[in-house]
Every structure is written in C-alpha cells, then in structure tokens.
C-alpha atoms as one frame of an Amber mdcrd trajectory, in Angstrom:
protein
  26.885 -91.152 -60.432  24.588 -88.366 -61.448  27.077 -86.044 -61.060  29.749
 -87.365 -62.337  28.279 -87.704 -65.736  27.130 -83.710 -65.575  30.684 -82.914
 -64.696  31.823 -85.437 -67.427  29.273 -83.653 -69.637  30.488 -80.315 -68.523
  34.284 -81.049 -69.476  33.423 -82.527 -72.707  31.536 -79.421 -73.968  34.361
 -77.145 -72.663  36.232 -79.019 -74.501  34.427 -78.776 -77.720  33.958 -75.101
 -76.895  38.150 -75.128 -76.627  38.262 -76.565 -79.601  36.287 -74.575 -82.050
  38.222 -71.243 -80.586  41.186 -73.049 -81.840  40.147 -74.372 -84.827  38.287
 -70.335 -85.738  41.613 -69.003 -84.869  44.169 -67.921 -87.116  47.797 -66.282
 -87.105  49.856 -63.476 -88.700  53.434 -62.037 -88.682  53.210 -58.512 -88.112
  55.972 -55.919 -88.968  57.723 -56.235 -86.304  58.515 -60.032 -86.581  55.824
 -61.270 -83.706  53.725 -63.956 -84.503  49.851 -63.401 -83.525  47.052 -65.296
 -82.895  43.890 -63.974 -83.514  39.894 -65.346 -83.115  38.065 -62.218 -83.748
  37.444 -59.598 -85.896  34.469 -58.214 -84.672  35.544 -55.169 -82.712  38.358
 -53.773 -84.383  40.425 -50.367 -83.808  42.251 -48.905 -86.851  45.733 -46.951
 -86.635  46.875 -45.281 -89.676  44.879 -44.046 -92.562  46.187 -46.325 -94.983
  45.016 -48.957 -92.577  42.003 -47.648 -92.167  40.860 -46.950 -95.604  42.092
 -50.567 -96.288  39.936 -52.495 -93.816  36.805 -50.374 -95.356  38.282 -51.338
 -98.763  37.900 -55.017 -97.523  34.740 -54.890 -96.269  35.146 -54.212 -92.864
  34.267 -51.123 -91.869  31.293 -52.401 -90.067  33.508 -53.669 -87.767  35.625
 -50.740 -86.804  34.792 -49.179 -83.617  37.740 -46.642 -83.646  40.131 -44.934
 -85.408  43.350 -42.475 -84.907  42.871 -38.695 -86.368  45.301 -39.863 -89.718
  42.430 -42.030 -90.629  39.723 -39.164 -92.593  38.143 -41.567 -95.120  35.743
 -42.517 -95.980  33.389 -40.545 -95.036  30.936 -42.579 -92.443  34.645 -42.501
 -90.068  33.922 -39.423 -89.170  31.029 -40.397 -86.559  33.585 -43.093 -84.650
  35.661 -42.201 -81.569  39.750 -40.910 -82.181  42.459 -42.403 -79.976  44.170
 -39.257 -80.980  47.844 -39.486 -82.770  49.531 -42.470 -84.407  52.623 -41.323
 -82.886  51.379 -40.217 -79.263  49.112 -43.505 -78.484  47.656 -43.655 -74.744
  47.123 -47.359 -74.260  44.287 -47.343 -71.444  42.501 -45.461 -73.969  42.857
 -47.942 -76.939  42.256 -50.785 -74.741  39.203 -49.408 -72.694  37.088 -49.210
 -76.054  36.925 -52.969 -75.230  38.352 -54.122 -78.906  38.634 -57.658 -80.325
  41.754 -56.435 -82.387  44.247 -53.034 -83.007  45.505 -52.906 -85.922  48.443
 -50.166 -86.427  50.551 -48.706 -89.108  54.346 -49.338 -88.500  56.066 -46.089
 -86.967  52.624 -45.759 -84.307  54.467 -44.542 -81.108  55.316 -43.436 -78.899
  58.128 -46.926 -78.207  56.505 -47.286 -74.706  52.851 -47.139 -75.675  53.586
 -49.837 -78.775  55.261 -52.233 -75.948  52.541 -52.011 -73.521  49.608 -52.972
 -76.524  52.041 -55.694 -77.867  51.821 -57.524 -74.301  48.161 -56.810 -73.622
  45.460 -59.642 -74.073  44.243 -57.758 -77.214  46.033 -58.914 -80.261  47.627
 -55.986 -81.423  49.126 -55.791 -85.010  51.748 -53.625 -86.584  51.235 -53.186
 -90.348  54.274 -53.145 -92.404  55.057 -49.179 -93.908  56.181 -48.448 -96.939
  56.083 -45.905 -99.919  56.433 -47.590-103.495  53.882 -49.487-105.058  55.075
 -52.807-103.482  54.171 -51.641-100.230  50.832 -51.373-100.965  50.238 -54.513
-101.862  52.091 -55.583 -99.078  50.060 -53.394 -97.098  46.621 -54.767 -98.068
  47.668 -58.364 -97.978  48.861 -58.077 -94.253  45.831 -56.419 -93.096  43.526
 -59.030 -94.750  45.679 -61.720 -93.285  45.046 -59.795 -89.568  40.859 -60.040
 -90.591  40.995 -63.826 -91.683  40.103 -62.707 -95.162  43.091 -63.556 -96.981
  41.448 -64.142-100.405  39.764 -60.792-100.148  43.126 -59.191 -99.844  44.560
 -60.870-102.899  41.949 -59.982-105.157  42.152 -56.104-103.618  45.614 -56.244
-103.791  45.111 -57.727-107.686  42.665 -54.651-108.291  44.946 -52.363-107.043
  48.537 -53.274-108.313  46.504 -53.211-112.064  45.283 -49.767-111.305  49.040
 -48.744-110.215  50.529 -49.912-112.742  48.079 -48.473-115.355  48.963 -44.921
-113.933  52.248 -45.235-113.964  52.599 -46.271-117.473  50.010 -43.322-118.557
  52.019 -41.007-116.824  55.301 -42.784-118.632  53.641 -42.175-121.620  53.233
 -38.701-121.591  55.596 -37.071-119.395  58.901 -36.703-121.772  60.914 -34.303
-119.278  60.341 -34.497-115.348  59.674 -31.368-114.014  60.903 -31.029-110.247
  59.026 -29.853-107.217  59.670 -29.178-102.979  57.756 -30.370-100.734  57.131
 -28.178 -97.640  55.641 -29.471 -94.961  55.389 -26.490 -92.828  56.891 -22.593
 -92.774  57.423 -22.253 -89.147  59.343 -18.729 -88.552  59.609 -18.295 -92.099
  62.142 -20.945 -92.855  60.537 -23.980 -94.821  60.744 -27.336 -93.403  61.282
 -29.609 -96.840  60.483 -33.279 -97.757  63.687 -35.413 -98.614  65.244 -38.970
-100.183  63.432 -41.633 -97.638  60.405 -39.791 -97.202  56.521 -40.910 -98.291
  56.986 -37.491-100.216  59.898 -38.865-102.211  57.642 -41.877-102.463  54.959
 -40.440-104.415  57.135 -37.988-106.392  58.712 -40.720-108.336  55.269 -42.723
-108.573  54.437 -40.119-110.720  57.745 -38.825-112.700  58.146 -35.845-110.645
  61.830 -34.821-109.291  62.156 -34.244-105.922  63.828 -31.102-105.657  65.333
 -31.581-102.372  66.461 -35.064-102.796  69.978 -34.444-101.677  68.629 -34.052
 -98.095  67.611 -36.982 -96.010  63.917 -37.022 -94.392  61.508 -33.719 -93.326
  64.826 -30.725 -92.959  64.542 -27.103 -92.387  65.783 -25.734 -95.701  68.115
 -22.592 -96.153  67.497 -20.383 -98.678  70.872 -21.148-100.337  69.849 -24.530
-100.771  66.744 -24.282-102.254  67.581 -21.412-104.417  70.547 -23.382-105.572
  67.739 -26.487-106.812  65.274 -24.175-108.197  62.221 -25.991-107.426  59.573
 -25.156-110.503  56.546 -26.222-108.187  56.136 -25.726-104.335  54.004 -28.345
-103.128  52.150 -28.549 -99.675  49.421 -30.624 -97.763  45.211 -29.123 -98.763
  45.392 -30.105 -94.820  48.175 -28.527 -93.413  47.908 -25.218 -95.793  46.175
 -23.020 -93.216  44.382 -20.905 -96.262  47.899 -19.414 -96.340  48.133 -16.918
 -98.872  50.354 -18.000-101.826  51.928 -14.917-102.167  53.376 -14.663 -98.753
  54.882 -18.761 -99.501  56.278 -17.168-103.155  58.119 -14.214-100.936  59.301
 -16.266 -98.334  63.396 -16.397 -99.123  63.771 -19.419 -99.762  61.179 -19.491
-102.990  61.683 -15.712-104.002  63.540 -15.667-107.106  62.805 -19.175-108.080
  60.959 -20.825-111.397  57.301 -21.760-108.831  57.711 -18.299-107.458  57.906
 -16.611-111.218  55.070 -18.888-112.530  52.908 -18.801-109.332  52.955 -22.714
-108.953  51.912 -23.548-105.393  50.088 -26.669-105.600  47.485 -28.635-102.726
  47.472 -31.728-102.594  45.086 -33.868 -99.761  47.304 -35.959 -96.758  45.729
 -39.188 -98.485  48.288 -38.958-101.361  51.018 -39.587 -99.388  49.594 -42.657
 -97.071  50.103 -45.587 -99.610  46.611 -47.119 -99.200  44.260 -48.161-101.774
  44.042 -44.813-103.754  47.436 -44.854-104.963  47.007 -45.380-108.312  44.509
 -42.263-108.181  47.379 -40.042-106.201  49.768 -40.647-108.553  47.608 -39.584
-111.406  46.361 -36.605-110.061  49.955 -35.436-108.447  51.288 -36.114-112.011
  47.939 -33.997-113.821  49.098 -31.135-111.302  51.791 -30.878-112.174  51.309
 -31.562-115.854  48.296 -29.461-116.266  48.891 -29.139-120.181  48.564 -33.345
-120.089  45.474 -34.904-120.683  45.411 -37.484-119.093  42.554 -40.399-118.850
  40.897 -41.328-115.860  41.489 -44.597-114.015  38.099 -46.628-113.595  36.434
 -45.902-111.009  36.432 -48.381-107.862  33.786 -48.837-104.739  37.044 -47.447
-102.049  38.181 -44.486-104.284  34.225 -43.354-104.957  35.389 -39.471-103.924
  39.138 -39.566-104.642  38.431 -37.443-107.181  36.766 -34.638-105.089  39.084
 -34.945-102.440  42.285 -34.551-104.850  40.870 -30.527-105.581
C-alpha cells in the first residue's frame, strides 16, 4: 500500500513538474516559417550583430554565453567565446557550449549547418533580415518574442522607430540635393568590388538621402572602370573595419575612381560595419552617414539611449 501511494505521489509531482514546463513555455515563428517552442532563456548564443546588440538592448546580455565574430558591441562581448562566421557555422561547436537557445540572423549558413541546428533539441531561431526601417522593428520584436519578453520589445521597438523616424525627417529637412556615393567593399587586384540595388548598403544609403551610385547593379559586383567612371560617384565609401589603413591616395588612383568628383575632392569616407546591420543604432547610422556626407550640415544630435551609449565614438 505504502508504495503505491509513493509511486502515486511520485507521478503526481511529475506531473505538476510537466505541467509548469508547459505552462513557462512559450512559442515563436521564426523567419523561416517554423514554429518553436521555447522554456528557457537562460543560456543563450547570439548570431548576427544586429541580434546581438538587440538582446543586450533588451536586457539580456547577462544571459548570452556566445556570440559569432559580426557581433562587436557592446563592449563587455568582447570577453565571450566566437562560434566564428555567420555564414560558415560548425554545429558541434554551437551546440557543445551547452545553450538553452541560438538565436541567428536570417542568411547564417552554411544551408547544411542551419538544417542540422533546426533539428537539434536546442531551439534554434532564425531572425527575420532586412534593411529599411521596418525591419528593425521587425527585428527587435521577433527577438523579444524568442526571450519571452514581448512587452520589452514593443516598447524598444517604440523607442527606436521614434528615433528613426526623427533622423530621417532631420536629414529631410536639410538635405535639398542628394549627393551620390559607391560603396566598395573591397579592392582585390585593383578592381573594386561595389555595393548595389538589394544590398544593406543600398539600405542605409536611402535611410539617409544619399544616392547609391551603383544602383544599376544588383548586390556586392566587381566594378569596371567604365562603369563607375560613367556614374561619377562624388564620395567613395568603405567599411572603418575592412579599410586595412589603406592609404587614400592609392583608392583615389585606382582606375576606376581616377578622374572622378571623390577622387578630385579627396572624399573617401569610414564608416564602422554597425551601420549597415539594422539593429538598434539605426537611427544614429543614418545620421552620422548623412553628417558625412553633408559635412557643411549641422545637424542635431538624437538623444542619447542606454544601447547606443558609444555610437557616437564608434561612428569616427
């Protein structure tokens, strides 16, 4: 009899234990359509530096235990483990940090590596991409959904759209002609591999009422110097990051830039990786791309927030 009670006992508070896993758990649609349930938020591993700077912007970042090498801010990242690239994801390693949950920018690869988290016991979470102002709301509301917080993302997502949409009517305000610029990503063998329509490039350009030069192109293209001599680009633009301390004069005499308007007026202009990830220092990227570019604007300064406490440092 004895025992049967302590097994009866035993079921019931498996039961109960059954019960408040279900009732603590909660579900999202990711990106790519799946629907995920998730009980814990305690462990997570960040993908994407958008992502990344989002969950801190949340209140999270406690809870990260790793990141991929996109993610640079803020600051206190820097002391985590990397997984390495976005793009080139080994799954043992993800998974053998032990996380709770992965969250993951959409466009993480490689295909393989994406199918094998997806099926693991780990929820894993693909966060929608995007590169317009929408998207970053979007952005911010699907990761707090992922973290249970889903008020905390609306009222982030509130803070933000205000601060986006303050920039962009500033910049409205002020800029009366567009000025156009080319982005180059890289200058391989001395031909320039340029930022086209569809890319986060294009993205931030019109954010801030710059003209993408090479907009007739599709995506990141090697560019001939017919074809950007035939746009003449009045600013060359290209990643603080990816710059290499290259000498500006060797980008102004490269052939595709010699003879054009940045070239004559010695405008080659840095600008920091985070400007282009759609997280929650938009509204700062687009002010400072569009102050770059407009140095003779002055324009005001957004108020400061507690996630974008060293955009302005970063943006020199």
């Amino acid at each position: 009899m004895n025992r049967r009670i302590s097994l009866l006992t035993l079921g019931a508070m498996l039961f109960a234990a059954a019960s408040v896993t279900t009732a603590a758990a909660w579900t999202v649609k990711d990106a790519a359509g799946r629907t995920i349930e998730i009980t814990d938020a305690s462990r997570i591993v960040t993908i994407g530096g958008a992502v990344t700077e989002i969950v801190h912007a949340l209140g999270f970042g406690d809870k990260v235990i790793a990141i991929d090498i996109t993610s640079t801010y803020p600051a206190e990242i820097k002391k985590l483990p990397t997984i390495g690239y976005m793009r080139a994801l080994a799954p043992e390693g993800v998974l053998s940090l032990g996380p709770s949950l992965v969250l993951a920018i959409e466009g993480s690869g490689p295909a393989e590596a994406i199918d094998v988290l997806s099926r693991a016991s780990i929820p894993f979470v693909l966060i929608p991409e995007g590169t317009d102002e929408t998207a970053v709301l979007k952005k911010i509301r699907a990761v707090a959904q992922a973290l249970g917080a889903p008020e905390k993302g609306e009222q982030l997502a509130k803070t933000v759209g205000e601060d986006i949409a303050a920039a962009k009517a500033m910049i409205a305000k002020n800029v009366t002609k567009e000025r156009n610029a080319v982005f180059v990503l890289s200058t391989g063998n001395g031909t320039p591999t340029v930022a086209g329509a569809g890319t986060s490039v294009d993205g931030i350009f019109k954010l801030s009422h710059v003209a993408n030069a090479m907009a007739a192109v599709h995506g990141f293209k090697p560019a001939t110097p017919e074809a950007t001599l035939a746009v003449q680009p009045q600013n060359i633009v290209m990643l603080l990051e990816r710059s290499h301390a290259l000498d500006e004069n060797a980008v102004f005499a490269l052939p595709a830039f010699a003879g054009t308007p940045a070239a004559r007026d010695k405008r080659l202009i840095l600008i920091p990786s985070y400007y282009l990830s759609f997280g929650p220092r938009t509204a700062h990227a687009i002010r400072d791309l569009a102050e770059k570019i407009y140095p003779e604007l002055e324009l005001p300064k957004l108020p400061p927030r507690p996630w974008t406490e060293a955009a302005s440092s970063h943006s020199k």
